[in-house]
C-alpha positions as CSV (number, residue, x, y, z in Angstrom):
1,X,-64.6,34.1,42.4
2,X,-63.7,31.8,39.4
3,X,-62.8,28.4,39.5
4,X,-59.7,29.4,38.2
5,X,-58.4,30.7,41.2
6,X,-58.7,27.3,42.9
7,X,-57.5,25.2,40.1
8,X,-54.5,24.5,38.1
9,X,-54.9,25.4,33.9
10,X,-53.1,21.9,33.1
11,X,-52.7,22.3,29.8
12,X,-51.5,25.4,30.0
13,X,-48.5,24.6,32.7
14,X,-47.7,21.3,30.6
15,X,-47.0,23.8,27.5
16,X,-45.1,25.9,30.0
17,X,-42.9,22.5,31.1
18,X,-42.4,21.7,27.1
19,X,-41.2,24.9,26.6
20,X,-38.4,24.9,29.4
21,X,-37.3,22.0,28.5
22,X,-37.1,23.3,24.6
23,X,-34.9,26.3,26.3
24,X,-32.9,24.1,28.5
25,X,-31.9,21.6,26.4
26,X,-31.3,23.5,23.3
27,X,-28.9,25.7,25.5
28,X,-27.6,22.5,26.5
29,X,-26.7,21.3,23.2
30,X,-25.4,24.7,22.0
31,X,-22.9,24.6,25.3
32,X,-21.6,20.7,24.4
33,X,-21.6,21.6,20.8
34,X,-19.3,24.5,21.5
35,X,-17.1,22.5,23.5
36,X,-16.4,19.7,20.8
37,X,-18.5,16.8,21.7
38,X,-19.6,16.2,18.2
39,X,-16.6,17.2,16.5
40,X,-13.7,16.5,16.1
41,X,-10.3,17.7,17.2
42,X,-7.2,17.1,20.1
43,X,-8.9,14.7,22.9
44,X,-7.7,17.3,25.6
45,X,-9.9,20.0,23.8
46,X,-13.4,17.6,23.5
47,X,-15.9,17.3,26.4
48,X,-16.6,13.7,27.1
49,X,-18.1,11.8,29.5
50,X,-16.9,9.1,31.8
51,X,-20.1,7.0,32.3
52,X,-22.3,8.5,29.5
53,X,-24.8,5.2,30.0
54,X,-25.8,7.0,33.1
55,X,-28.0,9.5,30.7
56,X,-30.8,7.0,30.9
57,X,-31.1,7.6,33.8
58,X,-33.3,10.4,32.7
59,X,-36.0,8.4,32.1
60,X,-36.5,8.6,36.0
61,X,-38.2,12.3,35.1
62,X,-41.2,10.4,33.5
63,X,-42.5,8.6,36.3
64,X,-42.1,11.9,38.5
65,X,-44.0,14.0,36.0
66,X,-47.0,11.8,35.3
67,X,-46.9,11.8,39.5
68,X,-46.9,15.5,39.2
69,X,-49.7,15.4,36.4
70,X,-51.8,13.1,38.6
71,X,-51.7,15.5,41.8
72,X,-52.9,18.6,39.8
73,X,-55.9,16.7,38.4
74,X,-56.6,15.3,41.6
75,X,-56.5,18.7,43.5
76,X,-58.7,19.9,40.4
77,X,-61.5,17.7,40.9
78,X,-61.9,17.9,44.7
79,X,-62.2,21.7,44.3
80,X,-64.0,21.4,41.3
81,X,-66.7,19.2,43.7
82,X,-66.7,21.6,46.8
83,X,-69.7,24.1,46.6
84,X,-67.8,27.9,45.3
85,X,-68.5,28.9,49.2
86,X,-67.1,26.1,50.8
87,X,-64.0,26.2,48.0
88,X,-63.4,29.7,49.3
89,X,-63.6,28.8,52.9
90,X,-61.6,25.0,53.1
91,X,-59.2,25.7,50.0
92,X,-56.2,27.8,49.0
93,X,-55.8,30.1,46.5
94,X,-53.5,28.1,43.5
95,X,-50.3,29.9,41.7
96,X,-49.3,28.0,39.1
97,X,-46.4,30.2,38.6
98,X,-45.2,29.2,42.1
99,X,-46.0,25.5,41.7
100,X,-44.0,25.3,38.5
101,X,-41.1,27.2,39.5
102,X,-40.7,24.7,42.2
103,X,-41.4,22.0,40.0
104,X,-38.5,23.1,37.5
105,X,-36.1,23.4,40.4
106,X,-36.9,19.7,41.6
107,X,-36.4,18.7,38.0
108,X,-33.5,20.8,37.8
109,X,-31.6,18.8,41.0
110,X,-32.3,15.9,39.2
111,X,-30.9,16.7,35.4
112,X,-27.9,18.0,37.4
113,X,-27.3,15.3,39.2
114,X,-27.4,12.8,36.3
115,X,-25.1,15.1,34.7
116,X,-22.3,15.4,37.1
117,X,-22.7,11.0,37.6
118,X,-22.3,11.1,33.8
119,X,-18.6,12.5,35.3
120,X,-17.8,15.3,32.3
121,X,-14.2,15.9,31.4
122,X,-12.7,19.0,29.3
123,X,-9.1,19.9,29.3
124,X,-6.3,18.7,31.0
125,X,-3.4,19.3,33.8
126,X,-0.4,18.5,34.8
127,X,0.8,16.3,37.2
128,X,4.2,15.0,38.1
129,X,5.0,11.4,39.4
130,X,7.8,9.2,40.4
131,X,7.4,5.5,39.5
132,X,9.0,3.1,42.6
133,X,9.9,-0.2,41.1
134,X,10.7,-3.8,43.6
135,X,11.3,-7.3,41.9
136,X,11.0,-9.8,44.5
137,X,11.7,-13.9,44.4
138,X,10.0,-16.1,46.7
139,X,12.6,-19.3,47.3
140,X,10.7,-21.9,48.6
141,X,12.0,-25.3,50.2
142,X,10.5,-28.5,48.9
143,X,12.5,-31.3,50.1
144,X,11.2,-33.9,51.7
145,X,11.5,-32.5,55.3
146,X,8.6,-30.2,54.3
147,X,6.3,-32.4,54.6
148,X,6.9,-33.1,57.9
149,X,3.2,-32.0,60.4
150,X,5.2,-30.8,63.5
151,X,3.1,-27.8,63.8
152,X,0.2,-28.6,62.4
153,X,-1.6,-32.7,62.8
154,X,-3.8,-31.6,59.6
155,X,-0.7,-29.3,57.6
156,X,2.7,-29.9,56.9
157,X,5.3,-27.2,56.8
158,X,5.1,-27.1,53.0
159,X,0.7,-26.6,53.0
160,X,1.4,-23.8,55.7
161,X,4.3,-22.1,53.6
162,X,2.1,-22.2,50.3
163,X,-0.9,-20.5,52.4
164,X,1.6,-18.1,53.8
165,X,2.9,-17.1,50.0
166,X,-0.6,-16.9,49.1
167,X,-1.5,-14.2,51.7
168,X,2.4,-12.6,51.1
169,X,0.8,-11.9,47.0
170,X,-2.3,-11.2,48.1
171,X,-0.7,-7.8,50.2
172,X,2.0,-7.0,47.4
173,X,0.8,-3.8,45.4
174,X,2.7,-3.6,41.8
175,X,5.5,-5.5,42.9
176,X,6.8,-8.3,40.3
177,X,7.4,-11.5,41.8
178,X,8.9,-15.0,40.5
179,X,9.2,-18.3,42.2
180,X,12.1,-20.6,42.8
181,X,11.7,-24.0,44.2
182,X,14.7,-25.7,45.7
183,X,15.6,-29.0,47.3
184,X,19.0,-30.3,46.4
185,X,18.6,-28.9,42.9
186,X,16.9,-25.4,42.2
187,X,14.7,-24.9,39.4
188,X,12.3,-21.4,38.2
189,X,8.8,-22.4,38.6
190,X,7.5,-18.7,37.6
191,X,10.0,-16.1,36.0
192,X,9.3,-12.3,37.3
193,X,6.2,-11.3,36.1
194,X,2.9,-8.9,37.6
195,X,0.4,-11.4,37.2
196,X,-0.4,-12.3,40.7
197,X,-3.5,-15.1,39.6
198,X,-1.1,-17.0,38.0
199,X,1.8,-16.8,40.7
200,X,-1.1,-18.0,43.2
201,X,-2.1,-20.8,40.9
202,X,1.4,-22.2,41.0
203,X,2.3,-21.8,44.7
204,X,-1.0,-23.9,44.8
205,X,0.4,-26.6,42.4
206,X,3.4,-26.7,44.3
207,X,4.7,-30.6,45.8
208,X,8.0,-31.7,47.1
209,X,8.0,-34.5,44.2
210,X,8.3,-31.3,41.9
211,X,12.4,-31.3,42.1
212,X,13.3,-34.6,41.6
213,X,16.8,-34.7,43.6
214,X,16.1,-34.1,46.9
215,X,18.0,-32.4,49.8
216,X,18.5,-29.1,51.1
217,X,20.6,-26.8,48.7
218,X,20.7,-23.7,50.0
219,X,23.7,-22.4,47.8
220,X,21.4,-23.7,44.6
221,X,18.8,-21.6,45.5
222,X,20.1,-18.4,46.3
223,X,22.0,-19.1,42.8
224,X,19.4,-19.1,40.9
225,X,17.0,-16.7,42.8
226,X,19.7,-13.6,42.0
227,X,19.7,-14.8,38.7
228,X,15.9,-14.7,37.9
229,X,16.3,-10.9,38.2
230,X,15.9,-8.7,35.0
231,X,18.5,-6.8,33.6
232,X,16.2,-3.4,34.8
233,X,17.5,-0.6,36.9
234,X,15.2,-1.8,39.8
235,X,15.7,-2.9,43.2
236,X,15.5,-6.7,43.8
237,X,14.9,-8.8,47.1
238,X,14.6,-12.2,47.5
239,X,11.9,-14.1,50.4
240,X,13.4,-17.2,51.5
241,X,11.3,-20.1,52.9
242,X,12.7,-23.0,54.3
243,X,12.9,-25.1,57.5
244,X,16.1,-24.4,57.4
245,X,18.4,-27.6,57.2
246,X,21.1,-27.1,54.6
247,X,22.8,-30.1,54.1
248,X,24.7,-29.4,51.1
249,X,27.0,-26.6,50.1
250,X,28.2,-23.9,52.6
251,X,26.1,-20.8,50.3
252,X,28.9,-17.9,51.6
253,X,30.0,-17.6,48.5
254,X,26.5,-16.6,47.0
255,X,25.6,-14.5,49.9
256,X,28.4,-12.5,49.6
257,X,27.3,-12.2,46.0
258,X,23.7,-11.1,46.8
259,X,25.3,-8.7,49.5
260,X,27.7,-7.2,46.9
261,X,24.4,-7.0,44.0
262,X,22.6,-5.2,47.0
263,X,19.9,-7.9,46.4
264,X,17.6,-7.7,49.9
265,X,17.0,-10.9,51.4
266,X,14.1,-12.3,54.0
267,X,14.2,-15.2,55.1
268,X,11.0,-16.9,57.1
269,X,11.8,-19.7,58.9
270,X,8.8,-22.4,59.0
271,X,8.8,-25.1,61.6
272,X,9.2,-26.3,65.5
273,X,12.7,-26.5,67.1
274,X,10.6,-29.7,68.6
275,X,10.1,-31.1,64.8
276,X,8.3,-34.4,63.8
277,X,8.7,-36.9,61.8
278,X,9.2,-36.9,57.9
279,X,7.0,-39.2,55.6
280,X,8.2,-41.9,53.5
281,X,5.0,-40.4,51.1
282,X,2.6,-37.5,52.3
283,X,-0.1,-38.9,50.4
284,X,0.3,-42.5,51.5
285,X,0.3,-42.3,55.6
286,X,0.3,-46.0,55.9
287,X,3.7,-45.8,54.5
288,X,5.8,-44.6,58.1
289,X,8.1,-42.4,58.4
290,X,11.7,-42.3,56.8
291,X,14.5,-43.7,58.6
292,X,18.0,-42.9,59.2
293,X,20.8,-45.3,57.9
294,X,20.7,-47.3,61.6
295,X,17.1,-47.6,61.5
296,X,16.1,-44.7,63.2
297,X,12.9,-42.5,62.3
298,X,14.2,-39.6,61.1
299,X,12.9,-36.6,62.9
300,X,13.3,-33.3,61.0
301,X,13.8,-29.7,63.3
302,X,13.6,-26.2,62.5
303,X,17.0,-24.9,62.6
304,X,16.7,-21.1,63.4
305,X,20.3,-20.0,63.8
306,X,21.5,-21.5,60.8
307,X,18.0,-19.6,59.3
308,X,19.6,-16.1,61.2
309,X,22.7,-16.8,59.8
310,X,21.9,-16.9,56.1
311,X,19.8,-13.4,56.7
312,X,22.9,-12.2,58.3
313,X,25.3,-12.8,56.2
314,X,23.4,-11.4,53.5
315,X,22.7,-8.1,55.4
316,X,19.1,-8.8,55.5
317,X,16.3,-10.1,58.1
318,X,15.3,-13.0,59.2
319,X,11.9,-14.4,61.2
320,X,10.7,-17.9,62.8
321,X,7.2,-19.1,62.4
322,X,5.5,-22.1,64.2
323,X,2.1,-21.3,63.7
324,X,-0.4,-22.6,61.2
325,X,-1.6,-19.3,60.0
326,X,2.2,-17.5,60.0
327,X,2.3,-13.9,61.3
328,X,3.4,-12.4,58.2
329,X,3.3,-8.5,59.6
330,X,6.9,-8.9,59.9
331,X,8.0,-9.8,56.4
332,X,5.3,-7.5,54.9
333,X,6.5,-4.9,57.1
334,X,10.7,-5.7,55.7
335,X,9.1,-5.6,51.8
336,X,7.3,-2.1,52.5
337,X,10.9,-0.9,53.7
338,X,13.0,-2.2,51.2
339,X,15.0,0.4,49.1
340,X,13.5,0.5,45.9
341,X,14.3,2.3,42.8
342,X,12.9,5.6,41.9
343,X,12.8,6.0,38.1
344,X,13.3,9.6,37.3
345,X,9.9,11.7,37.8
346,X,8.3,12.4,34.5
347,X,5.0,14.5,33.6
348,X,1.8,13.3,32.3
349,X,-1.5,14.7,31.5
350,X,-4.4,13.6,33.3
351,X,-8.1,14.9,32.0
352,X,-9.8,17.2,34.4
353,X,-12.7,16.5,35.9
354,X,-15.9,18.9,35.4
355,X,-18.3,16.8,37.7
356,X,-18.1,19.9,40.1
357,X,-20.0,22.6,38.0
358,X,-23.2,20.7,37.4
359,X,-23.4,19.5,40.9
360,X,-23.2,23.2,42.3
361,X,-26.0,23.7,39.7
362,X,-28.3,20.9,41.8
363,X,-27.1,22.3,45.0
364,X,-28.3,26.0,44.0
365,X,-31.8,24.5,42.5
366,X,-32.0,22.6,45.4
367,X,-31.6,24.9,48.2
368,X,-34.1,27.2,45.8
369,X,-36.6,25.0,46.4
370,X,-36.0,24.7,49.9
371,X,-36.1,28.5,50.4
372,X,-38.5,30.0,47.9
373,X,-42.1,30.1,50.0
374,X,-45.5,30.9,48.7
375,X,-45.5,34.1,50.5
376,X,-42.0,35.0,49.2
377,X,-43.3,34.6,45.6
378,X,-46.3,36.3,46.3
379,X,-45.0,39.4,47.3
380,X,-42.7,39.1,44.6
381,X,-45.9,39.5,42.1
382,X,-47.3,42.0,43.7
383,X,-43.9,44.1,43.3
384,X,-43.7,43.4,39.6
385,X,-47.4,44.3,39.4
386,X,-47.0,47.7,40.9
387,X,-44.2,48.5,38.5
């Protein structure tokens, strides 16, 4: 026996492994070339690649070759040690044939992998859509009676609404939204926009000092709210906070109004019917409490039916909250049903995706080298050797 029969030719396998990867990635860059990677033409007709940084992730093949380098030398200097009769007794036979064919296939899952991560696109399809549209206002009440800590000792009713808006644009999903802040006079504080950081950065900035008359104008608000709204073809609703004590102008006449525009309306009540007292100045404590003109402290309630009857009038929905972290399933559960308006379906093209051809290729070299055995490829020889 030789010692070649118990040892791997090294050199000769390496110039084997140079030679498939000649083959494969010349083939390779014949296949890419024909499919206009490096030339130039209509964008639907050129393969690209998603995440082509993802390439380098070659590089992992190095490490896993010099690992296969090191085993073959290994195994070729403990048989190379072993007396020829104790070789042919303790050790295998070697095929290098087999041993490479299952080390291209491991390479082979690899490349393929890489390759479908690098996410290929060529050509494109079809697809149909229909674009929903919603503008939405959130009113909010900031007179002085917001200030008032009847459900919370730490928050007033103004610190809980603002956290309550907050979580409300943190659950919208392509909605545009604007603020309006009332108290006897309304004012915009946001016109309609998409950018939800900078309507969170405002509701955080809000104050009751920010609208200098104060009061409760109900009428005001809605006023304005309906009139924030763009000229689009889309469907509009406005989310009224307040505590819900109006003690200006009857607002039927702007209901109706908002009815007639088919303008949707929430409202979310925020307070006790218990109430508290309201602060001369939230941020000066040692200040008391407001009082009435007979010298009475001035205690400020939630008033929930005149808070139903604005949502009512209006044809929309109203809800109560006396919590510190509001329930807000309700209201989020009224916006997700709102009508909104369906802009005629149009067709786009959308790349296709190609990700799915090289990772059948790893699944084929994989299960390959799962299935192909020793004795499978032996036999194999011996049937090409008879022939």
């Amino acid at each position: 026996m030789t010692n070649r029969k118990y040892t791997y030719r090294l050199n000769r396998m390496l110039l084997m492994l140079l030679a498939w990867e000649i083959i494969f990635w010349g083939l390779y860059f014949v296949l890419i070339m024909a499919l206009g990677f490096f030339g130039e033409g209509k964008g639907d007709e050129i393969l690209l690649y998603r995440y082509p940084q993802r390439f380098f992730w070659m590089m992992a093949i190095i490490p896993i070759l010099l690992a296969f380098v090191l085993f073959v030398q290994n195994h070729n200097k403990r048989a190379l040690a072993l007396n020829p009769r104790v070789r042919e007794a303790y050790i295998r036979p070697v095929s290098e044939g087999y041993t490479l064919f299952k080390w291209i296939m491991f390479r082979n899952v690899i490349v393929f992998m890489i390759i479908a991560f690098a996410q290929p696109v060529f050509g494109k399809r079809k697809s149909e859509a229909t674009v929903e549209n919603l503008e939405l206002v959130i009113c909010l009440d900031v007179s002085n009676s917001m200030n008032t800590k009847d459900i919370s000792k730490e928050m007033s009713r103004l610190e809980i609404s603002k956290r309550a808006m907050i979580q409300l644009v943190n659950n919208l999903h392509g909605e545009r939204i604007g603020i309006c802040l009332f108290a006897n006079d309304a004012l915009v504080q946001l016109p309609i926009t998409r950018d939800y950081g900078a309507a969170k950065l405002f509701i955080k900035e809000i104050e009751t000092d920010l609208v200098s008359s104060q009061g409760t104008n109900i009428k005001a608000a809605l006023d304005v709210s309906r009139k924030m709204f763009s000229k689009d073809r889309t469907a509009k609703g406005i989310i009224m906070v307040t505590d819900g004590e109006n003690h200006e102008d009857n607002p039927n006449s702007v209901l109706k109004k908002i009815k007639n525009s088919k303008i949707q309306l929430c409202v979310l009540g925020i307070g006790t019917e218990k109430g508290g007292l309201v602060p001369v100045n939230p941020r000066r404590p040692d200040l008391g409490y407001k009082k009435s003109a007979t010298g009475r402290a001035v205690r400020s309630k939630v008033n929930p039916k005149l808070i139903e009857s604005i949502a009512a009038k209006a044809g929309g929905k109203a809800s109560l909250s006396s919590d510190e972290f509001p329930d807000l399933s309700a209201l989020l559960t009224q916006i997700s049903r709102m009508k909104r308006t369906k802009i005629d379906n149009f067709d786009f093209d959308i790349r296709t995706e190609r990700y799915q051809i090289p990772l059948v290729f790893a699944l084929i070299s994989w299960l390959i080298y799962l299935l192909w055995s020793e004795k499978f490829s032996a036999r194999l020889n011996k049937k090409l050797e008879s022939k």
